[in-house]
C-alpha positions in Angstrom: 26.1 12.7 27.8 23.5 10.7 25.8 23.0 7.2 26.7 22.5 6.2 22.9 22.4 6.9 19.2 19.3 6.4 16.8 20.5 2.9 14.6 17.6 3.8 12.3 13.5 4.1 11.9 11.5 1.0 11.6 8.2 0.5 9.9 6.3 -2.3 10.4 4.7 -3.5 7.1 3.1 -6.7 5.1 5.8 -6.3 2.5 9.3 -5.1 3.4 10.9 -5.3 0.5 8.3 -3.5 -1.1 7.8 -0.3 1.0 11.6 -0.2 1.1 11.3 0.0 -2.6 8.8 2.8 -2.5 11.2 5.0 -0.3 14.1 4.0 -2.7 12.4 5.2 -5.4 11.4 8.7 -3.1 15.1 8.9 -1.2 17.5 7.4 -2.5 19.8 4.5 -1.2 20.0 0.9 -1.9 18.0 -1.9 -0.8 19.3 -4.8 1.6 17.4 -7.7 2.4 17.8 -10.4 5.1 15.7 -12.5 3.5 14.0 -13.2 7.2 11.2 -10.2 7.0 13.8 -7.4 7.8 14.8 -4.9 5.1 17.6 -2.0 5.6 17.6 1.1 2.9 21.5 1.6 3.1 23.0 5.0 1.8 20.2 7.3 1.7 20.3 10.7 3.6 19.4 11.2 6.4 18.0 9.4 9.5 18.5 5.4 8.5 15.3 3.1 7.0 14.5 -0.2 8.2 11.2 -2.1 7.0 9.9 -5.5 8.9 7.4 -7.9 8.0 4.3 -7.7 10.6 1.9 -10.3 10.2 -1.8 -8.8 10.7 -0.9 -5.3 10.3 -2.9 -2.8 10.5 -2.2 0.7 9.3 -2.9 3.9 11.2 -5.8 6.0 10.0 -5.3 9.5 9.9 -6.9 11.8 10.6 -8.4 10.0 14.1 -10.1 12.6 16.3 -10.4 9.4 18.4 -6.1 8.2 18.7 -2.9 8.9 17.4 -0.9 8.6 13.9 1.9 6.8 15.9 4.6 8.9 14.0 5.6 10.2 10.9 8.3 11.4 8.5 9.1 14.8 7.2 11.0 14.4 3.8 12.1 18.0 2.7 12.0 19.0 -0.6 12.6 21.3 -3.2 9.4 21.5 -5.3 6.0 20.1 -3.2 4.1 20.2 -6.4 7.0 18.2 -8.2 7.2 16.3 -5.2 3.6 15.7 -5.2 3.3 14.1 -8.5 6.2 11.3 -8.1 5.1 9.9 -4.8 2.1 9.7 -5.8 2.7 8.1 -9.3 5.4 5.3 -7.0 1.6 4.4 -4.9 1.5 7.1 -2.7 -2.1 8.5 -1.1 -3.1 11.8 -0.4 -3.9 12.2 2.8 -4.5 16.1 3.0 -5.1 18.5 0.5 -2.5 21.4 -0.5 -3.6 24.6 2.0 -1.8 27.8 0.3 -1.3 29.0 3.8 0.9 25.6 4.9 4.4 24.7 3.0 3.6 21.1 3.7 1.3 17.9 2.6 0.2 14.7 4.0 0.3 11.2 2.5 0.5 7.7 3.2 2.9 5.5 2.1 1.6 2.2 -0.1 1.7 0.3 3.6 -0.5 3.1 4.6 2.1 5.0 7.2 1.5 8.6 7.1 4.4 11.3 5.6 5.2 14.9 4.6 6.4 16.3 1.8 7.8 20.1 3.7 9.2 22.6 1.4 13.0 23.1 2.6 
């Protein structure tokens, strides 16, 4: 018997209502705002979206030979090349090129949180 169930992912950020933007604009879902430095994206697919506001954050650097990402998320999709173009046009980074051996890519988000894009 499990002990709990995931509320939802949090990402720590400078701007809450801004990175939840960016994933509105890549998942879907609506935005709601505290107005206190906590953000939820409602109604998207999938695992739920929290942003907070972190004074003095610092975003991971990938890739670190020397420590850890932290985490990341896996958004599947249906086209990565299509895929590619609008996250980065909404202020996404590429963080690793395309490798025709792989059927995914790396990025970071505009707060600087690394993501894929998989091919479903």
């Amino acid at each position: 018997m499990a002990i709990a169930t995931l509320g939802s992912v949090v990402l720590d950020c400078p701007d809450p209502v801004a990175l939840a933007g960016f994933y509105s604009q890549v998942l879907g879902g609506e935005i709601e705002d505290d107005g206190n430095g906590w953000v939820d994206l409602t109604g998207a697919p999938g695992a739920p979206l929290a942003f907070q506001s972190a004074p003095g954050f610092v975003p991971p650097v990938w890739p670190r030979p020397d420590g850890s990402q932290q985490f990341h998320l896996d958004l599947t999709v249906e086209d990565l090349d299509t895929a590619e173009k609008q996250v980065l046009a909404l202020g996404a980074t590429l963080l690793d090129a395309a490798d025709p051996a792989r059927n995914w890519r790396v990025y970071a988000d505009p707060a600087g949180h690394p993501f894929c894009l998989c091919a479903a």
